[in-house]
N, C-alpha and C positions, 0 to 999 in steps of 0.2 A: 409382627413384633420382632424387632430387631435381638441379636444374639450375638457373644463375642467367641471368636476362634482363637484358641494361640495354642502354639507348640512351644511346648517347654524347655528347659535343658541349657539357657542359655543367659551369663552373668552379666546382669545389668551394669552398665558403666556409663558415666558420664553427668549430664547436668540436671538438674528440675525444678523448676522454680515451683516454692507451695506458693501456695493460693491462700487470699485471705476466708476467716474461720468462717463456714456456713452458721456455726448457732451462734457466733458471736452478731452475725451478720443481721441475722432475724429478729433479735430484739432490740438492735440499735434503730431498724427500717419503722418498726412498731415505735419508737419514739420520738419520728417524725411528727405524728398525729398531737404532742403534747403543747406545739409550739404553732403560731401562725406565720412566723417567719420559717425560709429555707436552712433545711439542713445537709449541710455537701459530706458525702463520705468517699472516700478513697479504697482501692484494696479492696473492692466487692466479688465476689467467687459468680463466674456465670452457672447456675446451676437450676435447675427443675423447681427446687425450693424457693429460692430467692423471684423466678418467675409467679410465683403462685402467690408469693407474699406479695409483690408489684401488683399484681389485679387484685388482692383482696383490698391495698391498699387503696388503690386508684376508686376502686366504687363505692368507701369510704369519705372520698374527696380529694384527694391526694396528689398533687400535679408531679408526674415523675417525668426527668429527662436526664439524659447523656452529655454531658459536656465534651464536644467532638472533641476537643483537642487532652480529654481524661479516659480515654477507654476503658477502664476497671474504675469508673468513678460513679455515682449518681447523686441527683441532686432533687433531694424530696420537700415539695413544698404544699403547707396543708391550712388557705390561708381562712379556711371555712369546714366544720368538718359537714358534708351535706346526709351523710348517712350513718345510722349506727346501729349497722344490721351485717354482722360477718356471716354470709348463707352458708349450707350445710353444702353446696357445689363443690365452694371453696376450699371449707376448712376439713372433711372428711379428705383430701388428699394432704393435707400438712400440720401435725399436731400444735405444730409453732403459732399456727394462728391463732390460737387460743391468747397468743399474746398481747392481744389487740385491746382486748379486755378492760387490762387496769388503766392504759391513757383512753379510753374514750369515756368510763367513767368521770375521769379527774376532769376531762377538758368539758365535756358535753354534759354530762351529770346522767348518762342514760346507754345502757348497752346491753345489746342483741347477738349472741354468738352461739353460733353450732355447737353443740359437744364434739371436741377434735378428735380426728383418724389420726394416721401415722403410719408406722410398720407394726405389725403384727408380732410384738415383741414379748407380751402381756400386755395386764390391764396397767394405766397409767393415771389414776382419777385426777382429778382438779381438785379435787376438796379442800386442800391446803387455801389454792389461789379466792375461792371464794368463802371462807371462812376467815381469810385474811381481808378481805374487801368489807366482810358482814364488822367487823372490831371495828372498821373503819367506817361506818358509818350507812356504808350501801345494804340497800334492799334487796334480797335475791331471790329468785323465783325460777324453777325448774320447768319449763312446760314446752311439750313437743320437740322433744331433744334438742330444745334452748334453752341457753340460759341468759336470763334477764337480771340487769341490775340496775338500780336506780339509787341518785343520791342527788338527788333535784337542788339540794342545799349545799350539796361539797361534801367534799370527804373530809375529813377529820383526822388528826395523829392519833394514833394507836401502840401499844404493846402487845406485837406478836410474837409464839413461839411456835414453830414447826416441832412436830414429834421425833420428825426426821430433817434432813434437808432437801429441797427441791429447788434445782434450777429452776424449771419455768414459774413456781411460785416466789421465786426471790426476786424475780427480773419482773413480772407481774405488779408484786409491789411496790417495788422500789421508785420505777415508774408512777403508777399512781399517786404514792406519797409525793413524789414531788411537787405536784398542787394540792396538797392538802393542808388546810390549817393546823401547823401546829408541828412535831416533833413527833414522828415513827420511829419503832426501834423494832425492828428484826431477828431473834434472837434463835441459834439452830439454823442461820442462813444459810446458805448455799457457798463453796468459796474457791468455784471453780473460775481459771481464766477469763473466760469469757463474764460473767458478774463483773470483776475490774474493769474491762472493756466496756460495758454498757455505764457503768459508775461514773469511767473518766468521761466519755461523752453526753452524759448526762449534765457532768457538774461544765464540761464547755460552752451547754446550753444554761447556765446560769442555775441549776441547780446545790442544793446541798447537803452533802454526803461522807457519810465519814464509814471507815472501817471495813469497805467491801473487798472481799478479800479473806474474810476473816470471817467467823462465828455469827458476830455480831454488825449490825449495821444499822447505821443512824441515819435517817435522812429529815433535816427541818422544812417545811414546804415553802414553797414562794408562789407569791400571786402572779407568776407567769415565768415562762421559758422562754429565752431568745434564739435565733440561729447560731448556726455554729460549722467547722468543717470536722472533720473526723477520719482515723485512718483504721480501719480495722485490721486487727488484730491478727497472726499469720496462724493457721489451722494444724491442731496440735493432732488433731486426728487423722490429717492427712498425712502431716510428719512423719505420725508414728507407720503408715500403711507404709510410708515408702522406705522409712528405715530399715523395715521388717520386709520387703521386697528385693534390697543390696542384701539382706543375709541369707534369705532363701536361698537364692540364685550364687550363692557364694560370689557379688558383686561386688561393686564400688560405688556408691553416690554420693554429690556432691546436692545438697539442698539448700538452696538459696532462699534466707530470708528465714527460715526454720529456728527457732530459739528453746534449747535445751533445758531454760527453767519450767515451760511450761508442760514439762512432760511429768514433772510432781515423783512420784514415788516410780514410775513407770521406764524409768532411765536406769535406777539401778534394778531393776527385776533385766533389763535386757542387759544389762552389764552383766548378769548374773547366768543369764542363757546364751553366753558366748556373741551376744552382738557389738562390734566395736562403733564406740561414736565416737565422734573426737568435733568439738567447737572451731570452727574459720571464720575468716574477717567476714564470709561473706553470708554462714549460717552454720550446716552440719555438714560432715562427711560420715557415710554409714557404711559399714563391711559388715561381713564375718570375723572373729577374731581367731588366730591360726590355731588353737584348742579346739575348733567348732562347735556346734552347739548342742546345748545340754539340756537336758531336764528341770525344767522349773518349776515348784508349784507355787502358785498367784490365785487370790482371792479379788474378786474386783470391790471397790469401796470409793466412796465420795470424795473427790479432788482433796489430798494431795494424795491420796490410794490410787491403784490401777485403775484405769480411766475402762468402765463398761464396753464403753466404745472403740475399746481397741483389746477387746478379750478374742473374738472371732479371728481376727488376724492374728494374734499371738498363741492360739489355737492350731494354725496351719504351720505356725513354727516350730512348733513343737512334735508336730507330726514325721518331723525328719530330723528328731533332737536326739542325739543319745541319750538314753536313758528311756526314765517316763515323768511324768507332769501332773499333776493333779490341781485343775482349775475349779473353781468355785466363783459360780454367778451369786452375787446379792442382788443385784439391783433389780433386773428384770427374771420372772420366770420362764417366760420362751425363747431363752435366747442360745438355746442351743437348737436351730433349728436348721445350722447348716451342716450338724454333725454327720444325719446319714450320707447327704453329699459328696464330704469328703473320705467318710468310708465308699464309697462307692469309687474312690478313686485309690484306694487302697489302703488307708490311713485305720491304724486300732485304735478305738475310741468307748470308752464303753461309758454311759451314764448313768450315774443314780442320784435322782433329785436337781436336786443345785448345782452338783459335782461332776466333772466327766473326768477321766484318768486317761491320755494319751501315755499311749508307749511308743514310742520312734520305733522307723521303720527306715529301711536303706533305700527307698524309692517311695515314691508316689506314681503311680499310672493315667494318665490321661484318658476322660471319661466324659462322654455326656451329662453335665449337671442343672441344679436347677437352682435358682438365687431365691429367697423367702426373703429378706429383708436388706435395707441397705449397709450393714458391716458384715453380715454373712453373705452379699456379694463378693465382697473386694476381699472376702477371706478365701473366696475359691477364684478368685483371681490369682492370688500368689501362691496359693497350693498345684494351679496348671503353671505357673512359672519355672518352679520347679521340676515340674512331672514330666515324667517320658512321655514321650506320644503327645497326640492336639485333646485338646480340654475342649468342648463345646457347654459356653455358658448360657445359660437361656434364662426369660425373663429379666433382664440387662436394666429395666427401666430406673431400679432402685439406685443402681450409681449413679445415673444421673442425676438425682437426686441431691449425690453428697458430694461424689467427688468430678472435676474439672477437665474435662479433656482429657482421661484419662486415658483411652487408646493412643491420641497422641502423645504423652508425656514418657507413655512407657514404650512406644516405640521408637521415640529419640534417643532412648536411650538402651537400644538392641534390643529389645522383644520384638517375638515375632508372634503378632497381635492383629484381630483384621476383625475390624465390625461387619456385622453383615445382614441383611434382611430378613 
């Protein structure tokens, strides 16, 4: 199992192009299956995830290729769907698979899917997603940790409300609705970037859609989807690790293609912990600001709140903040589970419950660690960025997972980073 080395101590400078968004990626590939025509997307992230959705897709029915002359492109075409069975092989490595769900219902009238894995973040049920499918008309049946649903007739518009909101149950149905007879409304939707993104490419395949983005979301169904091409959307999560990698490092980067709306509330909390951003023709530029950085406390909460997915890294930043921090998880419960880690590398962190209290410290030391999931990876990546001495990170597989070539990205730009067997 491969593991990463870097010695720390040294300011990132220079260029990085982000990469288009992993979860925006995943449920656009899932609404391939809703059309018998091709669907071309641009901006696709090469990543672990995106491989795992490609063969759930393909055995599916799914004809995938490369258009040589689009290297970050693919072109999904699904002119028959021959299967409608996502195996527990598949989807226990990707909870996204679960997304397969609501278009094989709407197209096929019949779907077979694993209860999804993921990262070992907490528990993350489905019930929304099938509870939304049941209003709409489908059968569902629980058996041998699958889950069955049937709608032999079509699905049908519905008024749904989430308790909460949920991404993969928004994306879920928004999807399904689109062949369904009739007029869905989504209410307590999800209104995170990535929802717009799957919306706009939804409605380029002949879709109808109003208000995603928002609370509320409308979709009328139509008797079928056409192709379409699509550019997905650049990766706010990735953005944020590298923004927050130029501050560690008391750096400079310049991030290509990076868009500062999509960072929601998440831009002034780092405005607020001494991170300087500043918008260029050509995306972001991200530093330290010459007050350096400070103690923040941040709550994470559903887009336009601090994005979950960037509490871990915003965590390591604070581990060398003046002051102290007090972060507060809602969304998942184990997701301080890189805390001891980066105590281990010298960082005070103490937690109770939901909450962990960082107090800055004038170093971080370089330490043996161990990655549990994919954003408490990339958080002790930038905590050995920082840290004296070499970091040996082990268990590595999880980045691959989310983020792109990240040994090389960050070694383009002076880290001294070295993958290794």
């Amino acid at each position: 199992m491969d593991r990463i080395l870097i010695e720390g101590g040294v300011p990132l400078s220079g260029l990085v192009e982000i990469s288009g968004a992993k979860n925006a990626a995943l449920p656009i590939m899932a609404a391939s299956l809703l059309s018998e025509e091709p669907l071309a997307l641009d901006n696709v992230p090469d990543l672990a995830d995106i491989g795992s959705m490609r063969r759930l897709l393909q055995e599916l029915g799914v004809e995938i290729r490369h258009p040589p002359a689009r290297p970050r492109s693919l072109v999904l075409h699904c002119p028959e769907v021959l299967d409608t069975t996502a195996p527990y092989d598949i989807v226990r490595k990707m909870r996204a698979s679960v997304l397969v769900l609501g278009p094989l219902v709407a197209r096929a009238g019949t779907a077979r899917v694993s209860l999804p894995g993921g990262c070992a973040i907490g528990p993350r049920p489905i019930d929304l997603h099938l509870e939304g499918l049941a209003k709409m008309g489908a059968e569902i049946r629980l058996e041998g940790g699958y889950v069955e649903a049937r709608a032999p007739r079509g699905l049908r518009g519905a008024r749904i409300r989430f308790p909460q909101p949920s991404v993969g149950a928004t994306e879920n149905l928004m999807m399904a609705a689109s062949l369904a007879r009739g007029e869905t409304v989504i209410e307590e939707a999800a209104q995170e970037p990535e929802i717009v993104d799957l919306a706009a490419c939804l409605a380029a395949m002949g879709a109808r859609i109003e208000g995603a983005g928002t609370s509320t979301v409308r979709i009328e169904g139509v008797a079928r989807l056409h192709g379409a091409r699509h550019a997905v959307l650049p990766d706010r999560i990735e953005t944020g690790t590298y923004v927050m990698a130029a501050a560690i490092t008391g750096g400079r980067l310049q991030l290509r293609h990076a868009r500062l709306e999509l960072f929601g509330a998440a831009a002034e909390t780092l405005a607020e912990a001494g991170v300087a951003l500043a918008e260029t023709a050509e995306g972001l530029e991200a530093g330290r600001s010459r007050d350096g950085l400070t103690g923040v406390d941040v709550r994470t909460l559903p887009f336009p709140g601090f994005a979950t997915d960037l509490q871990a890294q915003f965590m390591a930043l604070m581990c060398i903040a003046e002051g102290a921090a007090m972060i507060t998880e809602t969304i998942f419960e184990n997701r301080f589970m890189h805390v001891p880690e980066l105590m281990r590398m010298g960082a005070r962190i103490t937690v109770h419950g939901r909450t962990a209290l960082v107090r800055g410290v004038p170093a971080l030391k370089g330490a043996p660690v161990m990655a549990t999931d994919l954003r408490a990876s990339v958080s002790l990546v930038l905590a050995a960025l920082a840290a004296e001495g070499q970091t040996e990170i082990n268990r590595i597989y999880h980045l691959d997972r989310g983020y792109e070539r990240i040994e090389q990205k960050l070694a383009a730009v002076g880290a001294r980073i070295e993958r290794v067997p």
